[in-house]
Each structure stands twice: as C-alpha cells, then as structure tokens.
C-alpha positions in Angstrom: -14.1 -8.1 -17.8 -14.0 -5.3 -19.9 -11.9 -3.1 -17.0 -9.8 -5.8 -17.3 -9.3 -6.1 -21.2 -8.6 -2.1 -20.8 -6.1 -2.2 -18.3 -4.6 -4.9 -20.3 -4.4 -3.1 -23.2 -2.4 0.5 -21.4 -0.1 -2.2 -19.5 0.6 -3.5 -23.4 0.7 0.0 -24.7 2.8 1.7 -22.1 5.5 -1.2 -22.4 5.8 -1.0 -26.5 6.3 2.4 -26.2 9.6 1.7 -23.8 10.5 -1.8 -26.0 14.2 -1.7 -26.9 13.1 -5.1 -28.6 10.2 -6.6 -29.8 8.8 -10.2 -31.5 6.0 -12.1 -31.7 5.1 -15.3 -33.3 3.0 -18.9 -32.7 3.1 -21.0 -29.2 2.2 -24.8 -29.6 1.8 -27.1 -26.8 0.4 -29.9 -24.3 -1.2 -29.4 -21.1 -1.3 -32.2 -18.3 -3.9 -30.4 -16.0 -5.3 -32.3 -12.8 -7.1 -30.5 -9.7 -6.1 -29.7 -6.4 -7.0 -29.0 -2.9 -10.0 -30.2 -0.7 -10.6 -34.2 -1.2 -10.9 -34.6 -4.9 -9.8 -37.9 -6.4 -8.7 -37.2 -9.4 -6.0 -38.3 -12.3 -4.3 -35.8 -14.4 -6.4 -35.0 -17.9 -4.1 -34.4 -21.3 -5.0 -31.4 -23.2 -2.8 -29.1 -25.7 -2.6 -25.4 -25.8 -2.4 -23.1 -29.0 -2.1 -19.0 -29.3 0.6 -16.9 -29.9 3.0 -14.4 -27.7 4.4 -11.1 -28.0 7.5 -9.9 -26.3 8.7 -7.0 -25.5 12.9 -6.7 -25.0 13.6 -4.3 -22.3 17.5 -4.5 -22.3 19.8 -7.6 -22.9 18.4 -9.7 -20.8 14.2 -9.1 -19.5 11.5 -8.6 -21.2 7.6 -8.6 -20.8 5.7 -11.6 -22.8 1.7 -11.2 -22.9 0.1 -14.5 -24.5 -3.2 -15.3 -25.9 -3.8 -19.1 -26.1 -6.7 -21.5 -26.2 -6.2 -24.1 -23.7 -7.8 -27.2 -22.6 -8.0 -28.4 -18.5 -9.2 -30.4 -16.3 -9.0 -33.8 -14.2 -9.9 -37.3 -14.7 -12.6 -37.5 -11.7 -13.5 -40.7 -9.9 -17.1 -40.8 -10.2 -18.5 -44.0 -8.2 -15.3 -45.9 -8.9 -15.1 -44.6 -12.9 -12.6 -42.5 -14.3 -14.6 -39.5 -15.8 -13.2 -36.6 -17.7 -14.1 -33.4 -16.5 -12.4 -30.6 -19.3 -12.7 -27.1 -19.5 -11.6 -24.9 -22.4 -10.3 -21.3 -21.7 -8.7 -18.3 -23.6 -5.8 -17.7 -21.5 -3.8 -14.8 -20.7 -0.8 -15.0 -19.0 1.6 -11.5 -18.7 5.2 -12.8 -17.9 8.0 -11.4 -16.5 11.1 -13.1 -18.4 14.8 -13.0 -17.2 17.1 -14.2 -20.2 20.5 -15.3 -19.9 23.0 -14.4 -23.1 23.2 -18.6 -24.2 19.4 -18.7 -24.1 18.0 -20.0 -21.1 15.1 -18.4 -19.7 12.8 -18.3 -16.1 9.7 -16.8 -16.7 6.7 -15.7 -13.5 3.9 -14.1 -14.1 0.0 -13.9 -13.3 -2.6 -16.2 -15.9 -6.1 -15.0 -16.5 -8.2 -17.5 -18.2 -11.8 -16.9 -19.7 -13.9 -19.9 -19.6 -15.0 -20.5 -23.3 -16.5 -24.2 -22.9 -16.8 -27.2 -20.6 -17.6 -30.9 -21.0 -18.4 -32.2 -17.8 -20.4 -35.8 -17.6 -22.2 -35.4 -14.8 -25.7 -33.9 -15.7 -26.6 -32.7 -12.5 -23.9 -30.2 -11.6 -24.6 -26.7 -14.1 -22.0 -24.9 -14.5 -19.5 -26.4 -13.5 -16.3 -24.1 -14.2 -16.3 -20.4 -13.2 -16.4 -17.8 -16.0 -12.9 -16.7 -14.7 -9.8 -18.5 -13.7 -7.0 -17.1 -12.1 -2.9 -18.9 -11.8 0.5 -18.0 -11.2 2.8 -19.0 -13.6 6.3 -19.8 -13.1 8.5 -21.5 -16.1 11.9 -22.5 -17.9 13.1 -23.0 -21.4 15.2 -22.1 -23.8 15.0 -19.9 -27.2 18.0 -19.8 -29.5 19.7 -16.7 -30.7 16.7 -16.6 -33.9 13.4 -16.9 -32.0 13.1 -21.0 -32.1 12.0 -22.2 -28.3 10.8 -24.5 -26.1 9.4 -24.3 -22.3 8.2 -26.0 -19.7 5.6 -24.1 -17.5 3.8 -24.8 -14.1 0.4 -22.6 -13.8 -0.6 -22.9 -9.9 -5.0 -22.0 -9.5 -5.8 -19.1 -7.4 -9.0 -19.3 -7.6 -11.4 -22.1 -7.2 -12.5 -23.8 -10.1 -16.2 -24.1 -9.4 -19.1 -22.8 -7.1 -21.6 -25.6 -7.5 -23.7 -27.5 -5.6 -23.2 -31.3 -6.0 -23.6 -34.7 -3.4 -20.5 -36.4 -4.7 -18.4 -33.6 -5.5 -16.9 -30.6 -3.1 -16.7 -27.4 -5.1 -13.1 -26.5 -3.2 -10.2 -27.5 -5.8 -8.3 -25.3 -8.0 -6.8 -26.0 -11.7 -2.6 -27.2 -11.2 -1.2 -27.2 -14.9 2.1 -28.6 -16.4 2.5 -27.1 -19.8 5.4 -28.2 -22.7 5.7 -25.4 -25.6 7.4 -24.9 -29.0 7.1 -21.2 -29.8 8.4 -18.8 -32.4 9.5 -15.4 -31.6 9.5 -13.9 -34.9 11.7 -10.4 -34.1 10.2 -7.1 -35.3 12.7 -4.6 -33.3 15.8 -5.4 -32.1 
C-alpha cells in the first residue's frame, strides 16, 4: 500500500507541475451499490459518498481529477429468504481522465482504488468479509458550469472480488457494481 500511496503521489506531482489549470473543492453524493457475478441474490444497498477532488486543467478541454472520498457499499443479501444488509465503508481513490466540452458537459474514465476502512456484515460466521483492497473502473457524465458548480453521474465497475471467505450459504465470487450521483465544487486556484 505504501508503493502505491508513493506512486500516487509522483503521478500527482508530475501532473501539477505541467497544470495550465488547477481547482479543487468538496464532492457530495449517493451511492446505490449492489453485487455482481457468480449466483448472488442480492438487492441494491443505498449509501452516500463524501471527499473532495482536485483537478488539474491540461488545455481547454482535459484534465486529470484525483479524488479522495469516504464511501459506503454493499448489497442487500438474501439470507434464508431475509433481506440482510451487507455494507462496507472504503476511502476511495479514483484518478480520472476528464474530456470537457466548452458549454460544460463532461465524460470522465478512470481506475478506483478503494481501502477498506469498516464493514458491517450480519452474518457472524463469515470473518472478514470485504478485502482490504478494492479495485473498479470508473466511467461518468455531468456537467460543471463555467464557476466550478457541478453534478455527475458515475458507474464504478469491480475488478476485483469483493471477498475471499469461506461461507455455506454464500460464494465468495461477486464484485462491487456502483451507481454514484455527485454535487461537487471546483473551487479554481490557476487558470
């Protein structure tokens, strides 16, 4: 993890010191998260998301957006014929790649890392449920007018599985599929 945080941080420092632009500012936002793959019947779980982003202008119209947010996951499991949440809370960090037009609209695609941080999962015989790390692919759309107010929609696709535990009821094989809605504020530093 710490290679990781390192090459992180000269991906981060190498692109600020090319940054034609450059804002930052609070992300807000829901989560519907469910699970997916193998034979898992599940429902999708509501959680939120909360961090903030930085982005760094490289021309009119890309830039490069790291985020940091807290984000909660997960899947209502049927458990015996009972609805059960299973939730996970990670520290994500997804590193964008985002095409802007010149009225506002935006795509975004990127690789998520997410570090697990908690879980509350109600069956007492699985331990450990989540793995420490969670990998996605993001891909997104929104909008963010001229002064830094915006809103997106974002699709986060698991890479990874979500578990490696050993339970009668449940298969380990599933992955974490999550529709996110953000407000954001890009407050801008450089332009």
């Amino acid at each position: 993890m710490k290679k990781l945080l390192i090459v992180i941080t000269l991906i981060v420092s190498s692109i600020t010191a090319n940054a034609q632009s450059f804002s930052f500012g609070p992300k807000v936002g829901l989560n519907l998260s469910n699970y997916t793959g193998d034979d898992i019947q599940s429902d999708a779980l509501v959680g939120a998301h909360l961090g903030g982003l930085l982005n760094f202008g490289i021309g009119e119209n890309f830039s490069i957006q790291p985020e940091v947010l807290f984000s909660t996951q997960g899947a209502k499991i049927d458990v015996a014929g009972e609805k059960r949440d299973y939730k996970t809370s990670y520290v994500t960090v997804p590193v964008l790649l985002k095409l802007k037009s010149n009225g506002g609209l935006y795509l975004e695609l990127g690789p998520q890392f997410g570090f697990k941080t908690s879980e509350n999962i109600p069956d007492q015989t699985i331990n450990n449920f989540s793995k420490n790390l969670d990998l996605a692919a993001a891909l997104g759309v929104g909008y963010q007018a001229p002064f830094g107010l915006g809103f997106g929609a974002r699709y986060l696709a698991g890479l990874s599985k979500v578990g490696n535990f050993d339970s009668g009821n449940i298969s380990p094989d599933f992955k974490n599929s999550v529709l996110q809605f953000s407000v954001f504020y890009a407050i801008p530093v450089v332009r």
